[in-house]
Steps between C-alpha positions, in 0.01 A plus 500: 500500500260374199512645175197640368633450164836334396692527183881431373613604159815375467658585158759184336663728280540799763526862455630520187407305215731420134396584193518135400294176519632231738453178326614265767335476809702198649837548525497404148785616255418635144834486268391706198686543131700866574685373791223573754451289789186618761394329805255524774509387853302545831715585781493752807142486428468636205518399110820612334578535204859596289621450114875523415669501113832375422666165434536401873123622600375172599746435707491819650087476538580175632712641806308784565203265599697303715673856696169593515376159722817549675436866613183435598646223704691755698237787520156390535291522846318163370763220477573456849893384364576843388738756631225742596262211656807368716532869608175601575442146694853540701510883552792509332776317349729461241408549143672424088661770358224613238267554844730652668551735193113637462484525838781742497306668208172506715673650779663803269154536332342518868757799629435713136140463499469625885292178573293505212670144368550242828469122446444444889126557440454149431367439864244782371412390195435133631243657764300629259498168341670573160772205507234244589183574291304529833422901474399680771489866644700472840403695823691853521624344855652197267711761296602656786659197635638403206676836371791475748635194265521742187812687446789382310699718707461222794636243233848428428704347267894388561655319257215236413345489842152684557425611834188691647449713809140364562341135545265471191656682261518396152552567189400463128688557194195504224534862461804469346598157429336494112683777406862372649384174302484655206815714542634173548368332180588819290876478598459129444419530131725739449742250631364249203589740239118598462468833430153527398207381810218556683410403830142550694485380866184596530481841425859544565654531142857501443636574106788432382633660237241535227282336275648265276408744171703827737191640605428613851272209711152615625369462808123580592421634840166343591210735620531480892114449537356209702255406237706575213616150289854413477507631101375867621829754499551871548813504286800362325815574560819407263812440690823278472732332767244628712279374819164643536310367868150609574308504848154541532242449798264354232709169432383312815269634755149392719182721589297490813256735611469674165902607536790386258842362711743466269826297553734783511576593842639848672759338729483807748121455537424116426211564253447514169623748307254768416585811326470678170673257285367200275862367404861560458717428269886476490729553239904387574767316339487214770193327686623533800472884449170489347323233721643621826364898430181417336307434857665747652429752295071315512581530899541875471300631314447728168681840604774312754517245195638791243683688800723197498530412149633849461768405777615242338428519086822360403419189621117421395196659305140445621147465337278587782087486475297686705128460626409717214682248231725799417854372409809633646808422321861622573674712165733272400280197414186687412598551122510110471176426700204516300120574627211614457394616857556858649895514560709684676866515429734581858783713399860319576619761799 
């Protein structure tokens, strides 16, 4: 099917943008006079960016980058060598220990979100041509045929070896592999004896400890419109030892025939999600928590969305916005999240 008209916005710094300037585009390293070393890198197709302080930050900045190369080695779709590759091409197999790990994680975010979270709708999101670049609306009798290989309920996981129930199944590990990375870098840091550091996968921002001078870091959630530019926020929010992951239909997306696809599927349905919210975003101690809840949560919508936050407050806080640009922002977080859009604040239960 032709597009009438084709675009693709695809944001480099993501959801979620730092109050900061990145002054490295390269993979270059900046070493400056208070212990500070920063450093920028493009990898699981994005920029990142991160800045540690202490005595042993460069070497920690230096090790990050290369755990970063070497997770994306395991997780991507693209380098045919990876774990996830080898499985999708095989059907199966065995896998390292760190894949074996988020998939765990992805299955346990697929049985509490009822669905809403599945990474078997790869075979999906490839027919729509979202992994490829070739976009394209399929035929309702294409969906159809390809819905029976979404479920993670017909994929299994024993030990380190990934099975499915179905021919053409597959899987991808994007929704969630960012924020185990920087999870991952966070406890690696710590590991340095940093205890001050900020990292930004691309919109998935993990802070350690705080600022240098003791003062909280500050993250800016960008305004989840399509034509909005990377610098245009709805708020800041001060946090420490914190992850904050964003998902928004706005980051990546095509139009044909005057409608708006965007690249966030509903894995019961195989299209594009399209309901009520603009973007989600998750507060949590750990990435994997944050990145792993923040498209469910997109998936089901504004009043499901709060429904389950209020199941399960002790573990995350959201900042939802709806179609409206009205904020929604769980109790416990809302006193350090400043804005100056309509708010509402969602009583802890």
């Amino acid at each position: 099917m032709n597009a009438t008209l084709f675009r693709i916005l695809k944001k480099a710094a993501g959801a979620v943008l730092l109050l900061s300037i990145m002054t490295c585009m390269c993979g270059c390293e900046k070493l400056s006079k208070n212990n500070e070393v920063s450093a920028t890198i493009f990898a699981m197709d994005t920029y990142m960016a991160f800045e540690a302080y202490g005595d042993h930050a460069k070497e920690a900045v230096a090790d990050a980058s290369e755990e970063i190369r070497r997770l994306e080695n395991l997780f991507s779709t693209n380098i045919e060598s990876s774990d996830v590759a080898k499985i999708n091409a095989a059907g199966g197999g065995d896998v390292s220990d760190e894949t074996a790990e988020l998939v765990e994680a992805s299955l346990d975010f697929y049985e509490k979100t009822d669905g809403a979270y599945d990474i078997t709708v790869y075979p999906i999101v490839r027919a729509w041509g979202f992994t490829t670049g070739s976009y394209r609306v399929p035929e309702d009798t294409e969906i159809r045929l390809l819905l029976p290989l979404v479920g993670s309920h017909k994929m299994h996981l024993e030990r380190h070896r990934i099975s499915f129930d179905k021919k053409g199944m597959m899987i991808d590990l994007g929704t969630i592999a960012k924020g185990y990375t920087s999870q991952r870098l966070a406890l690696l840091f710590r590991s340095k004896g940093i205890e001050s550091a900020l990292i930004n996968l691309g919109g998935n921002v993990q802070a350690v400890g705080y600022k240098p001078d003791g003062t909280p870091w500050r993250v800016a959630i960008q305004k989840p419109d399509k034509d909005a530019p990377d610098t245009d926020y709805i708020g800041i929010l001060s946090c420490h030892d914190c992850a904050v992951t964003t998902a928004g239909g706005y980051e990546r997306y095509f139009e044909e025939g005057g409608k708006i696809y965007r690249h966030i599927f509903d894995p019961r349905t195989g299209y594009p999600v399209d309901n009520d919210l603009k973007s989600v975003s998750v507060v949590a101690k750990d990435g994997i928590t944050a990145d792993g809840y923040d498209t469910a949560l997109y998936v089901m919508g504004k009043e499901k969305a709060i429904d389950f936050w209020k199941s399960h407050a002790d573990l995350f806080d959201i900042i939802l916005v709806d179609g409206s640009d009205t904020i929604y922002i769980s109790e416990p977080i809302a006193k350090d999240f400043s804005t100056d859009l309509k708010t509402e604040v969602l009583a802890t239960p």
